[in-house]
PQR file with spaces between the fields and no chain letter, atoms N, CA, C, O and H, PARSE charges and radii, in Angstrom:
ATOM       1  N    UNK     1       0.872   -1.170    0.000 -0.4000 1.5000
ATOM       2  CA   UNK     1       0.000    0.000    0.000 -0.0000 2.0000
ATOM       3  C    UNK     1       0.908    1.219    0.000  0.5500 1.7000
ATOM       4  O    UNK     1       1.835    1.443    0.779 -0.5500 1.4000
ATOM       5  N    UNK     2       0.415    2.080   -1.161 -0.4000 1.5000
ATOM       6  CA   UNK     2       1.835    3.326   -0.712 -0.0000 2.0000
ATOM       7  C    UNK     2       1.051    4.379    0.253  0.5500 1.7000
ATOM       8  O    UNK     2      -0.141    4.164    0.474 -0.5500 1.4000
ATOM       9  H    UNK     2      -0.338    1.898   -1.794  0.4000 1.0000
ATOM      10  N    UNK     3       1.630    5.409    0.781 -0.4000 1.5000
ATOM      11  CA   UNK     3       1.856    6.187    1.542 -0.0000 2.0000
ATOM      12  C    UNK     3       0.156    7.363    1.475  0.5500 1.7000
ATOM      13  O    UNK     3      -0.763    7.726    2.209 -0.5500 1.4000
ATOM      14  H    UNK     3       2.599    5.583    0.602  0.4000 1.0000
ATOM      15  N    UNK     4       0.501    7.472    0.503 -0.4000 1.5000
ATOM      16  CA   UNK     4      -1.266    8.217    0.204 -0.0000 2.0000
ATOM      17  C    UNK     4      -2.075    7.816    0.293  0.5500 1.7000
ATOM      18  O    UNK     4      -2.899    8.423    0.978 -0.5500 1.4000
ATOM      19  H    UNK     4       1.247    7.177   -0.093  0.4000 1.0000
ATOM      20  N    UNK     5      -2.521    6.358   -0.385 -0.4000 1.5000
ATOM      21  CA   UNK     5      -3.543    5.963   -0.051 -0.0000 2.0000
ATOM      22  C    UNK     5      -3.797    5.544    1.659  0.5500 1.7000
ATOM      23  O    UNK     5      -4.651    5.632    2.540 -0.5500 1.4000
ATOM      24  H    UNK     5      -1.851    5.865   -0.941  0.4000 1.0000
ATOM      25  N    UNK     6      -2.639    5.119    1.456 -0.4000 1.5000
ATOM      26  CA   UNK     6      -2.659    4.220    3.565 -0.0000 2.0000
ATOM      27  C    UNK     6      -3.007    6.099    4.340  0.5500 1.7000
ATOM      28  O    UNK     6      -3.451    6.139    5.487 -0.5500 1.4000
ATOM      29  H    UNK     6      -1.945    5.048    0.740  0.4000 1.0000
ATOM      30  N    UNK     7      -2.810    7.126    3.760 -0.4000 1.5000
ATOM      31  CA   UNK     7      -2.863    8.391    4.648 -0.0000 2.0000
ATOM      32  C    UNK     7      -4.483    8.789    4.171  0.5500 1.7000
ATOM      33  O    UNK     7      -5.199    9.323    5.018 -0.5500 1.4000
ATOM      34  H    UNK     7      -2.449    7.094    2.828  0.4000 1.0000
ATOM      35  N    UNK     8      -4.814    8.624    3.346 -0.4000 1.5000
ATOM      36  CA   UNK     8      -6.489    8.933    2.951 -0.0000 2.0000
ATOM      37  C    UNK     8      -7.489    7.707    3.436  0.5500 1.7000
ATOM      38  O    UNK     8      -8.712    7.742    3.571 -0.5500 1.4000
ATOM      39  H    UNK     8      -4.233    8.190    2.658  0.4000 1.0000
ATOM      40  N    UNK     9      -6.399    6.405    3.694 -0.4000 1.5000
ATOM      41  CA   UNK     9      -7.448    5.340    4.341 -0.0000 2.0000
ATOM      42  C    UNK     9      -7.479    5.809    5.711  0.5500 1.7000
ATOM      43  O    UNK     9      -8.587    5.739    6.243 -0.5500 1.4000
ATOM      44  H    UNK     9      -5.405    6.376    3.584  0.4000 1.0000
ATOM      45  N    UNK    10      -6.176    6.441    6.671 -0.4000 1.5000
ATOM      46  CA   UNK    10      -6.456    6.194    7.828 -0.0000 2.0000
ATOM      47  C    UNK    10      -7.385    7.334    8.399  0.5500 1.7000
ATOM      48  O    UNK    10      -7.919    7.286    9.507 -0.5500 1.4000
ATOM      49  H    UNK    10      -5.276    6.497    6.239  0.4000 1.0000
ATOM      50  N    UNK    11      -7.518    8.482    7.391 -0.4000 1.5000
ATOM      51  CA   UNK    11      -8.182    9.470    7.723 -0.0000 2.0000
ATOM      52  C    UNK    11      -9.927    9.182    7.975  0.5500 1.7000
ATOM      53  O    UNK    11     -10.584    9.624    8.917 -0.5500 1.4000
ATOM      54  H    UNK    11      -7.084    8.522    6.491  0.4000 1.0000
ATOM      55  N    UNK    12     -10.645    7.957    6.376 -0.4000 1.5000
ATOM      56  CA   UNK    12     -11.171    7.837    6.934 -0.0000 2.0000
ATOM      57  C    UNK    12     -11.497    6.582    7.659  0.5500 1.7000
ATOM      58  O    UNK    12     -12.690    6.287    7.590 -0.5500 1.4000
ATOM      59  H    UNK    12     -10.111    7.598    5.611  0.4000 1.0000
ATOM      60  N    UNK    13     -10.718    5.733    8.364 -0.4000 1.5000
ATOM      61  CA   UNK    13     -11.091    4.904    9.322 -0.0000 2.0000
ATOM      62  C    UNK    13     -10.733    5.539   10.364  0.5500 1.7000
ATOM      63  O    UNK    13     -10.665    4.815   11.357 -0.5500 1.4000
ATOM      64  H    UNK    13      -9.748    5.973    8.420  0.4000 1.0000
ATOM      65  N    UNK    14     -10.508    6.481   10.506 -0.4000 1.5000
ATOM      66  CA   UNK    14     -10.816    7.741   11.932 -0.0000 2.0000
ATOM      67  C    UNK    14     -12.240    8.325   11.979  0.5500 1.7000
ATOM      68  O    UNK    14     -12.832    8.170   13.048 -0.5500 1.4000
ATOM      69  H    UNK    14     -10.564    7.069    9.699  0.4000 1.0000
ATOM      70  N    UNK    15     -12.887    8.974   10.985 -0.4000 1.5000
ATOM      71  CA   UNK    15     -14.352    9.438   10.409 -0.0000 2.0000
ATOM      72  C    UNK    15     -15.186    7.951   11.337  0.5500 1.7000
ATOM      73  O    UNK    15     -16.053    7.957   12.210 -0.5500 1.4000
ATOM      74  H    UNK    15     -12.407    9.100   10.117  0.4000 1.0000
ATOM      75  N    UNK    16     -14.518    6.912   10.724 -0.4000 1.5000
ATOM      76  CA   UNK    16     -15.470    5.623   10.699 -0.0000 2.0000
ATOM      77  C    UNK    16     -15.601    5.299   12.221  0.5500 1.7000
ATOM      78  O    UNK    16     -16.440    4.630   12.824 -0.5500 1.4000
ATOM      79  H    UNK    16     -13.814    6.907   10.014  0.4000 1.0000
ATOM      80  N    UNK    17     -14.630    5.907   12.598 -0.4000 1.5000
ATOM      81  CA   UNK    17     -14.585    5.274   14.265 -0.0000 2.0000
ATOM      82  C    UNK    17     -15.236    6.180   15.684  0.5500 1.7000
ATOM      83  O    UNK    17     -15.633    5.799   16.785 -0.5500 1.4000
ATOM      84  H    UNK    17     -13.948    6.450   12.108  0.4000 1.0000
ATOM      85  N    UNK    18     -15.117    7.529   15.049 -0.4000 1.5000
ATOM      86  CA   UNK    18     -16.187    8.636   15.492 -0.0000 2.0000
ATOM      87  C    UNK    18     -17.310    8.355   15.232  0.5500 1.7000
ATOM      88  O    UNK    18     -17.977    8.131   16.242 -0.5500 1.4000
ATOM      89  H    UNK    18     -14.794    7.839   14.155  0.4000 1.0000
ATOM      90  N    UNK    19     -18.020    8.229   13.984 -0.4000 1.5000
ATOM      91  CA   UNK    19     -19.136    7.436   13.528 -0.0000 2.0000
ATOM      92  C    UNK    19     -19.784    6.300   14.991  0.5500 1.7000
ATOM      93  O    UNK    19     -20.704    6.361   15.807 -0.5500 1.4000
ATOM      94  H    UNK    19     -17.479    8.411   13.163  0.4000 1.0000
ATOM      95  N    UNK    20     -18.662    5.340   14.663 -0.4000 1.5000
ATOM      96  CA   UNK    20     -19.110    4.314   15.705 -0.0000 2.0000
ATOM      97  C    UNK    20     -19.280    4.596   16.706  0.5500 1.7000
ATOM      98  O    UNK    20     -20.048    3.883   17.352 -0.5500 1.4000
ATOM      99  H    UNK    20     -17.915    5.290   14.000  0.4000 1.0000
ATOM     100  N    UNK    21     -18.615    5.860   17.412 -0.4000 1.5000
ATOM     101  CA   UNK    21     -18.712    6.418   18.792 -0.0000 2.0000
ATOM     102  C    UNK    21     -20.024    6.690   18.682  0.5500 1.7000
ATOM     103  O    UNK    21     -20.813    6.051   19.378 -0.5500 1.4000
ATOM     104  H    UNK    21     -17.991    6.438   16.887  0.4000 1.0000
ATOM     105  N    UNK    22     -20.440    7.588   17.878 -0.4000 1.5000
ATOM     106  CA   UNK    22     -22.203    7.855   17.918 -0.0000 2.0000
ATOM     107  C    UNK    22     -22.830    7.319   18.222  0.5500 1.7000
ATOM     108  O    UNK    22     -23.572    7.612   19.160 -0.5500 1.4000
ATOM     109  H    UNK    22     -19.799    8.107   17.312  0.4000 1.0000
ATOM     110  N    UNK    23     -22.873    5.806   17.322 -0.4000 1.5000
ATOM     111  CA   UNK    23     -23.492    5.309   16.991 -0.0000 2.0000
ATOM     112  C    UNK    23     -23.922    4.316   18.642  0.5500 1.7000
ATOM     113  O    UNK    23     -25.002    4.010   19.147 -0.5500 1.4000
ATOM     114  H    UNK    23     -22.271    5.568   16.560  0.4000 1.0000
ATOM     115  N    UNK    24     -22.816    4.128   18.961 -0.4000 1.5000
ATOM     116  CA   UNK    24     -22.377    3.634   20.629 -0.0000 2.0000
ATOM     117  C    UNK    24     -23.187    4.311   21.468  0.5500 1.7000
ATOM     118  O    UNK    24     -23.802    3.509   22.170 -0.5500 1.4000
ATOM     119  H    UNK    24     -21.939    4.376   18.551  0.4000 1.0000
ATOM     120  N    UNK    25     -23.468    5.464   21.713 -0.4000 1.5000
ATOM     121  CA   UNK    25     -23.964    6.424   22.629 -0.0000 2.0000
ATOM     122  C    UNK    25     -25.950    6.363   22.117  0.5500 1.7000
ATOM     123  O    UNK    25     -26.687    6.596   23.075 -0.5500 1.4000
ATOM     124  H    UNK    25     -22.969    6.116   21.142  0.4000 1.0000
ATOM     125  N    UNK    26     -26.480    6.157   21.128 -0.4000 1.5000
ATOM     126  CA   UNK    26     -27.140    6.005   20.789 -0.0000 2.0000
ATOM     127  C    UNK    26     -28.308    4.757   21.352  0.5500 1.7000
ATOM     128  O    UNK    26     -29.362    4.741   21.988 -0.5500 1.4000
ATOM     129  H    UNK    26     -25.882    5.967   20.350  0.4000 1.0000
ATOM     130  N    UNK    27     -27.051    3.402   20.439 -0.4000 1.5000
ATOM     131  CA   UNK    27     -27.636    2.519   21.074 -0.0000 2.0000
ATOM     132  C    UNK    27     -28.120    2.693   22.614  0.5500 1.7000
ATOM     133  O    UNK    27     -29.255    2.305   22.895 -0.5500 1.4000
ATOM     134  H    UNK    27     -26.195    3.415   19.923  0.4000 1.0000
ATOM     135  N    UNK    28     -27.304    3.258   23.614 -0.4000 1.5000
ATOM     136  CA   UNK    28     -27.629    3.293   25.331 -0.0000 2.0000
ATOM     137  C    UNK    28     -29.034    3.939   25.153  0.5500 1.7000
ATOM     138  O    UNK    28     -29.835    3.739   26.066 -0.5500 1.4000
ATOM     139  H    UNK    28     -26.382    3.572   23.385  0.4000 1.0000
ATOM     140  N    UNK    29     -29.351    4.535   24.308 -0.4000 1.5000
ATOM     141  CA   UNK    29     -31.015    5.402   24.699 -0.0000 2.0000
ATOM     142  C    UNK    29     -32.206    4.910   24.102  0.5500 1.7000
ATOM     143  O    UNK    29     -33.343    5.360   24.246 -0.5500 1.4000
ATOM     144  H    UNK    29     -28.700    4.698   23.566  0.4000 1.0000
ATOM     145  N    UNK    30     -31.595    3.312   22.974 -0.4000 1.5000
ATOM     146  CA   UNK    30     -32.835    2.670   23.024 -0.0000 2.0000
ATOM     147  C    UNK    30     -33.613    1.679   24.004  0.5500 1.7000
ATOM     148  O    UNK    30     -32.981    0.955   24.774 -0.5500 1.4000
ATOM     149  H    UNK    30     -30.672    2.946   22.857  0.4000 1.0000
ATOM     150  N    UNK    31     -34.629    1.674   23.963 -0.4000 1.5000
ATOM     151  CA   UNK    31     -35.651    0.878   24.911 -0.0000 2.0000
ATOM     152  C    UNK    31     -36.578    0.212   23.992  0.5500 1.7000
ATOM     153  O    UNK    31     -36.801    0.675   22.874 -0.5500 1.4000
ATOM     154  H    UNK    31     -35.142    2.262   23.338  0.4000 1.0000
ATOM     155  N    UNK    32     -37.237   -1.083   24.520 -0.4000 1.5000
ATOM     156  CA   UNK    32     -36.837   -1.438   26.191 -0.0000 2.0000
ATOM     157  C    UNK    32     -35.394   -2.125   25.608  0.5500 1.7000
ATOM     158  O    UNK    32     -34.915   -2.182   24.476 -0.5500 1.4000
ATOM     159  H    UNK    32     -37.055   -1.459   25.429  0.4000 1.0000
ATOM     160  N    UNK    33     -34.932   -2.623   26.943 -0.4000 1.5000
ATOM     161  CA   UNK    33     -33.790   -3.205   26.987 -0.0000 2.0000
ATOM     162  C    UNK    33     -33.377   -3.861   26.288  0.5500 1.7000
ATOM     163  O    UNK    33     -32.302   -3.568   25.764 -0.5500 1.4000
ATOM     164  H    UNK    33     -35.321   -2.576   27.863  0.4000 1.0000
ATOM     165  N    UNK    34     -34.153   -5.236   25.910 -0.4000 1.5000
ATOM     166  CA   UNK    34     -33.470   -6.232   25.370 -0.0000 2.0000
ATOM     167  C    UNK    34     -33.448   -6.043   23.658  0.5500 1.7000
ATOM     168  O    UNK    34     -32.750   -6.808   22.992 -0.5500 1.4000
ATOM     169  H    UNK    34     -35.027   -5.473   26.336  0.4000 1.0000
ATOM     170  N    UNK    35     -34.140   -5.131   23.097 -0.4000 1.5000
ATOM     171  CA   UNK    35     -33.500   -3.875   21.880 -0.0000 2.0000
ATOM     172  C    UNK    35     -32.358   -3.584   21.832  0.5500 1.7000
ATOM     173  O    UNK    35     -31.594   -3.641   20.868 -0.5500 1.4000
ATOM     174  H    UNK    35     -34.707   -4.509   23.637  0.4000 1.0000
ATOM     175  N    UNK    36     -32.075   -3.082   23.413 -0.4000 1.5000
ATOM     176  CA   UNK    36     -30.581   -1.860   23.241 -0.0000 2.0000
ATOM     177  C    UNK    36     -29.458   -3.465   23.090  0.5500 1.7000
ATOM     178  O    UNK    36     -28.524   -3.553   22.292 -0.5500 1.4000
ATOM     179  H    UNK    36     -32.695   -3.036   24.196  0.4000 1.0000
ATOM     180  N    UNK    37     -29.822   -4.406   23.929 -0.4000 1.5000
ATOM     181  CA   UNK    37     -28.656   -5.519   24.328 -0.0000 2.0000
ATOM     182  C    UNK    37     -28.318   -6.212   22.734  0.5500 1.7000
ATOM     183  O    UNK    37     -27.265   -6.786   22.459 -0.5500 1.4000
ATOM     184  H    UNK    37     -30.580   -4.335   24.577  0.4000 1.0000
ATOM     185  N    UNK    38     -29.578   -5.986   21.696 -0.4000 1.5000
ATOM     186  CA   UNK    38     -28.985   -7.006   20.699 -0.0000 2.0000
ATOM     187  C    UNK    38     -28.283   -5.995   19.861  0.5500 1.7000
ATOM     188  O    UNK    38     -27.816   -6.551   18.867 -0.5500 1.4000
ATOM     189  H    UNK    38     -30.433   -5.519   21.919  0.4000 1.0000
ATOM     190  N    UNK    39     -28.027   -4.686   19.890 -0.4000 1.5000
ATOM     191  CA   UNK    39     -27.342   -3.879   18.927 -0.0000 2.0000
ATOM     192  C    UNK    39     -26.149   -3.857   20.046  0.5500 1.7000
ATOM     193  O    UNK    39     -25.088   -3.609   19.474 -0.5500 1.4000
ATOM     194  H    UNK    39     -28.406   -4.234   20.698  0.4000 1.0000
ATOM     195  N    UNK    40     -26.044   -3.965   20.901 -0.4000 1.5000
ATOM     196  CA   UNK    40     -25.266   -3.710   21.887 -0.0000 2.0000
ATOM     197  C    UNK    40     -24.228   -5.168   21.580  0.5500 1.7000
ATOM     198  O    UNK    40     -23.007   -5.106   21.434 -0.5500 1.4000
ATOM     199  H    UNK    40     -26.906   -4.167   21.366  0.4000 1.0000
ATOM     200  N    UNK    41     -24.796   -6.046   21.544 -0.4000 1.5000
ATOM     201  CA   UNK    41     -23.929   -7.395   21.177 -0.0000 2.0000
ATOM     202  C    UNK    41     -23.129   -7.329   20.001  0.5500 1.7000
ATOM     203  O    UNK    41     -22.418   -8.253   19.608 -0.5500 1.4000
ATOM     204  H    UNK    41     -25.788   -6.097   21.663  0.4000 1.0000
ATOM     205  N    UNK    42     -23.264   -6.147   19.406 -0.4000 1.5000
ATOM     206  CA   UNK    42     -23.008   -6.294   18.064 -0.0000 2.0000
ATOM     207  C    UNK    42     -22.238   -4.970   17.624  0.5500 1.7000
ATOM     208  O    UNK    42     -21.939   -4.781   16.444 -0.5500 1.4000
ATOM     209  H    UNK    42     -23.841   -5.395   19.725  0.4000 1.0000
ATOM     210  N    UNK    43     -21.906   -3.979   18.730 -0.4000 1.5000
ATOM     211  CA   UNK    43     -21.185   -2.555   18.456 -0.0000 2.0000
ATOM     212  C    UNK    43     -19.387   -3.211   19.028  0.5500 1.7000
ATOM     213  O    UNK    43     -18.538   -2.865   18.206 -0.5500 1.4000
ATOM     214  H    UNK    43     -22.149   -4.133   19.688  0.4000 1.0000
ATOM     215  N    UNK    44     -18.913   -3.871   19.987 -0.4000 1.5000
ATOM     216  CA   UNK    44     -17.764   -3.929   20.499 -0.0000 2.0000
ATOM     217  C    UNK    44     -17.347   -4.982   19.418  0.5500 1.7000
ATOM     218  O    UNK    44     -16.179   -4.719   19.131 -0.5500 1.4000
ATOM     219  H    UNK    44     -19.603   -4.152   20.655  0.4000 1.0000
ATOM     220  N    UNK    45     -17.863   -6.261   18.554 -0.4000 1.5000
ATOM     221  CA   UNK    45     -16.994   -6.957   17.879 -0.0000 2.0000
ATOM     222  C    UNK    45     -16.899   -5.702   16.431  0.5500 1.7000
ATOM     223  O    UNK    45     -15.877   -5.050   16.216 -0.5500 1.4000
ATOM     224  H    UNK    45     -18.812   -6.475   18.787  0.4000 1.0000
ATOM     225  N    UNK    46     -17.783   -5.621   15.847 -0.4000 1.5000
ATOM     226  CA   UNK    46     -17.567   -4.182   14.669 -0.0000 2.0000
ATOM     227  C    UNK    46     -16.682   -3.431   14.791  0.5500 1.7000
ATOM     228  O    UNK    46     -15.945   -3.196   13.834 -0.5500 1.4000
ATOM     229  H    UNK    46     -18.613   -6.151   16.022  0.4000 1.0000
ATOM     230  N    UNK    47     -16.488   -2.787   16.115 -0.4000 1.5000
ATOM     231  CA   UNK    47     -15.556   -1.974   16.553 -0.0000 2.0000
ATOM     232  C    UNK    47     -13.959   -3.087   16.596  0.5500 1.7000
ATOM     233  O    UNK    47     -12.926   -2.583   16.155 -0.5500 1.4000
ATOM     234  H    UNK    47     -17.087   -2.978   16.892  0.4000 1.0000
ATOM     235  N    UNK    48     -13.930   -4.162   17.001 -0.4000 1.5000
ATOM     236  CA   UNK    48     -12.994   -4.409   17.048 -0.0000 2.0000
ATOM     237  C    UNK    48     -12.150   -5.054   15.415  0.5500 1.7000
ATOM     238  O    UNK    48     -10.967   -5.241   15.130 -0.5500 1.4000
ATOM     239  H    UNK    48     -14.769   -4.572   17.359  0.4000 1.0000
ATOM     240  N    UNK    49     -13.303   -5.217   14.723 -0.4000 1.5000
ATOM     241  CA   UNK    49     -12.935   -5.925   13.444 -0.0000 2.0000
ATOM     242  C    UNK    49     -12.315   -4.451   13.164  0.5500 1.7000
ATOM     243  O    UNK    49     -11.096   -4.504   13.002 -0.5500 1.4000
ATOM     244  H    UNK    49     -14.264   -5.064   14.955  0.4000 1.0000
ATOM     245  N    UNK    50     -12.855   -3.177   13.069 -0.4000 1.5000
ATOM     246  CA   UNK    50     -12.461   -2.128   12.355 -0.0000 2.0000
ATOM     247  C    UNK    50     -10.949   -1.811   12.697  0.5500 1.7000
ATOM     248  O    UNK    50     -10.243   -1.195   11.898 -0.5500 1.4000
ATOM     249  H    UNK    50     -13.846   -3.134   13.200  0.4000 1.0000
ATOM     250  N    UNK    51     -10.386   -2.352   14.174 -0.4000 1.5000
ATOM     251  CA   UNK    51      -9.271   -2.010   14.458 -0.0000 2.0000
ATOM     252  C    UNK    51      -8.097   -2.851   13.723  0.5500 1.7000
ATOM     253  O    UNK    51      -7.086   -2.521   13.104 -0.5500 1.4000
ATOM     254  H    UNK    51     -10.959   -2.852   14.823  0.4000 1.0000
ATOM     255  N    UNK    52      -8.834   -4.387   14.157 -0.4000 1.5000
ATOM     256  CA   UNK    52      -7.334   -5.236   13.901 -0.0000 2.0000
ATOM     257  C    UNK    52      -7.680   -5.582   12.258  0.5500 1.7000
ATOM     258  O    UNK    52      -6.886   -6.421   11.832 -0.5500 1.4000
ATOM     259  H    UNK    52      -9.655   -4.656   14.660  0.4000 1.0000
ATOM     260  N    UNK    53      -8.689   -5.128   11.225 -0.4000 1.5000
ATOM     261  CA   UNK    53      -8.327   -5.469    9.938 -0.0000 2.0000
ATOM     262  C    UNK    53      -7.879   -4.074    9.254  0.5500 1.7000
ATOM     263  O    UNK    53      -7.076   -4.155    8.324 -0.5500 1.4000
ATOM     264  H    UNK    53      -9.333   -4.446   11.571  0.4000 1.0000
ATOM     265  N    UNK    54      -8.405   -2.634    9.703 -0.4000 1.5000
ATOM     266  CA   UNK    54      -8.508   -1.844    9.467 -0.0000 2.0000
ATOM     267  C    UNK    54      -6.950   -1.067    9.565  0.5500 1.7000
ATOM     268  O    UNK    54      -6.032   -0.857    8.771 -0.5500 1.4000
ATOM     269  H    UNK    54      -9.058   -2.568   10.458  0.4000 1.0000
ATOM     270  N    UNK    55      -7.269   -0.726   11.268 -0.4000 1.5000
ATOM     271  CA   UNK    55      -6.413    0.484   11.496 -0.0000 2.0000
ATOM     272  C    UNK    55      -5.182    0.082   12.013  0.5500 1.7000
ATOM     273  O    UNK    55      -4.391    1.025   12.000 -0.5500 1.4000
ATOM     274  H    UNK    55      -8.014   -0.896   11.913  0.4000 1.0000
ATOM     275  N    UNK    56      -4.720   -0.926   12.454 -0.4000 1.5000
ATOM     276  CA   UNK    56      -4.006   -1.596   12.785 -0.0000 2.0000
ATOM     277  C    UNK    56      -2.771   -2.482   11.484  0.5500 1.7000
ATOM     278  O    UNK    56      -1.570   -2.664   11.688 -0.5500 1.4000
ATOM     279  H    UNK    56      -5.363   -1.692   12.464  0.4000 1.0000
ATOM     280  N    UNK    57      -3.373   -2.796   10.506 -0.4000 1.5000
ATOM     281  CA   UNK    57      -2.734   -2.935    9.291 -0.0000 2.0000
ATOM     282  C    UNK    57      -2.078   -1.854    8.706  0.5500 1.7000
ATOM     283  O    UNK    57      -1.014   -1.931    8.090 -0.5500 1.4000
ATOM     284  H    UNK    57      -4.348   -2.648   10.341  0.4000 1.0000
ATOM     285  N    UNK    58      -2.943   -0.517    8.974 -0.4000 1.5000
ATOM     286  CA   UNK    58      -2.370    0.336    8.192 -0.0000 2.0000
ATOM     287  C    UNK    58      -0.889    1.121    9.021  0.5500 1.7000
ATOM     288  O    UNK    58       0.082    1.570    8.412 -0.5500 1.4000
ATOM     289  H    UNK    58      -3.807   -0.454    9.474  0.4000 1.0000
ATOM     290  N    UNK    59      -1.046    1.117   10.311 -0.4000 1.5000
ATOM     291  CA   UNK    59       0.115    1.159   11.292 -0.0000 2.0000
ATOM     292  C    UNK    59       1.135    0.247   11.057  0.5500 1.7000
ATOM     293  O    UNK    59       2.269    0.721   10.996 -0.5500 1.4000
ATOM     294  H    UNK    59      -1.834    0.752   10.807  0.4000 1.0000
ATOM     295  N    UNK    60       1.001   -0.929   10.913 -0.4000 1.5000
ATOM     296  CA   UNK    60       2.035   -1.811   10.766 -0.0000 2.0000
ATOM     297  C    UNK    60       3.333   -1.334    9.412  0.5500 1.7000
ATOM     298  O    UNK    60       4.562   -1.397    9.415 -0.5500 1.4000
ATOM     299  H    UNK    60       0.080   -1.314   10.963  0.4000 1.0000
ATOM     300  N    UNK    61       2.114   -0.764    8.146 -0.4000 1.5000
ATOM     301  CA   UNK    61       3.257    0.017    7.566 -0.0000 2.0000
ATOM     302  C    UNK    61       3.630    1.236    7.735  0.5500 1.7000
ATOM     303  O    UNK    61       4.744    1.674    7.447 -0.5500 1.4000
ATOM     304  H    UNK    61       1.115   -0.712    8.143  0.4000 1.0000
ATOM     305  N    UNK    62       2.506    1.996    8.321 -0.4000 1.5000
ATOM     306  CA   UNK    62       3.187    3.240    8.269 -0.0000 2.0000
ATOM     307  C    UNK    62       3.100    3.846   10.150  0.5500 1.7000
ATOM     308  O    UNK    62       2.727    4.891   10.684 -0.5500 1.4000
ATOM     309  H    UNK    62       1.601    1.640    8.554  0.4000 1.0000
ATOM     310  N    UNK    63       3.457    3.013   10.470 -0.4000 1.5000
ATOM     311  CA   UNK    63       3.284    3.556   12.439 -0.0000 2.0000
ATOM     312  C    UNK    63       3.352    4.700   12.306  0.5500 1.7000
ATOM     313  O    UNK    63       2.617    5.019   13.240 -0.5500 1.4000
ATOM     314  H    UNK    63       3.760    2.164   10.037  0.4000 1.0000
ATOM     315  N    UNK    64       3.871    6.252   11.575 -0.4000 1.5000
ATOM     316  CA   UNK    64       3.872    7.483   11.928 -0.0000 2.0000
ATOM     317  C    UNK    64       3.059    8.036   11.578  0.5500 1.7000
ATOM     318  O    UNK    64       3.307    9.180   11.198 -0.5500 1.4000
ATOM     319  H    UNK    64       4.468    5.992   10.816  0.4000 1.0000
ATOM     320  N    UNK    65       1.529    7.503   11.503 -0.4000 1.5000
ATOM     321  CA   UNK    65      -0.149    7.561   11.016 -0.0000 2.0000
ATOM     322  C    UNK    65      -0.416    7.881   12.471  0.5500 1.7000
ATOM     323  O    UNK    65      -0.928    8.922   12.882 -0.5500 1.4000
ATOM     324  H    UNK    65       1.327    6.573   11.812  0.4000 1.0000
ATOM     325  N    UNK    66       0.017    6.801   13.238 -0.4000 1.5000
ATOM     326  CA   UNK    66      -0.977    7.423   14.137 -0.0000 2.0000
ATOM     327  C    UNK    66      -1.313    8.410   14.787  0.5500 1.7000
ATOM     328  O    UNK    66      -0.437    9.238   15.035 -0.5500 1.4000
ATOM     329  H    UNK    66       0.433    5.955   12.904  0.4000 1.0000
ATOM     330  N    UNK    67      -2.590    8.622   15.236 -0.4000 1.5000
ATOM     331  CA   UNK    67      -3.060    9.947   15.644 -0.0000 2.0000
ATOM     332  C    UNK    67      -2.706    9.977   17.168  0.5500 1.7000
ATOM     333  O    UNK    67      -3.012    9.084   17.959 -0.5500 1.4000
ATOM     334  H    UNK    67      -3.301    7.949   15.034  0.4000 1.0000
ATOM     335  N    UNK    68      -2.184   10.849   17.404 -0.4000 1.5000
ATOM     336  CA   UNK    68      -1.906   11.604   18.591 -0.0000 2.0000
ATOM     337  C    UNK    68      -2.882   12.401   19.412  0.5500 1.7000
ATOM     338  O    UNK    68      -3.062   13.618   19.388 -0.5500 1.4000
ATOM     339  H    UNK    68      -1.936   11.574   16.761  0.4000 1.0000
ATOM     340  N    UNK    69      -3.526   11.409   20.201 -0.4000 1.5000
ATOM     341  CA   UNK    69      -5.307   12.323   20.494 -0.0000 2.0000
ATOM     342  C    UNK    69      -4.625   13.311   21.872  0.5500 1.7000
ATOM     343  O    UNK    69      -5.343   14.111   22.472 -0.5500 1.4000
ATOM     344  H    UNK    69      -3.379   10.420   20.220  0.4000 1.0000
C-alpha cells in the first residue's frame, strides 16, 4: 500500500470510528432493553474488526499515522 492511499485510508477509518462512537452512545437510549442488548452485542466486535483489519494494518506500515489524540 503506498503512503497516500494508507494516509487517505487512515483518515477515513478515523471518520469511521467517530461514527461508531455515535453510533455507541445512541444505542444506550434505546428501549426497552433487550433492543438496546442485541445492537449492543453487536457494536464492540464491529468496533474491534475495524481495528485489527482496518487500522491496525495500516500502522504496521506506516506507524507514523498514528493519531496523537
Amino acid at each position: 500500500m503506498d503512503r497516500q492511499i494508507a494516509t487517505e485510508l487512515m483518515q477515513e477509518v478515523l471518520k469511521l470510528s467517530a461514527q461508531l462512537n455515535v453510533i455507541i452512545h445512541k444505542v444506550q437510549e434505546i428501549s426497552p432493553e433487550a433492543e438496546r442488548k442485541e445492537f449492543d452485542k453487536h457494536m464492540g466486535p464491529t468496533m474491534a474488526a475495524c481495528d485489527e483489519h482496518l487500522f491496525r494494518p495500516i500502522l504496521r506500515h506506516y506507524p507514523d499515522l498514528e493519531p496523537h489524540w
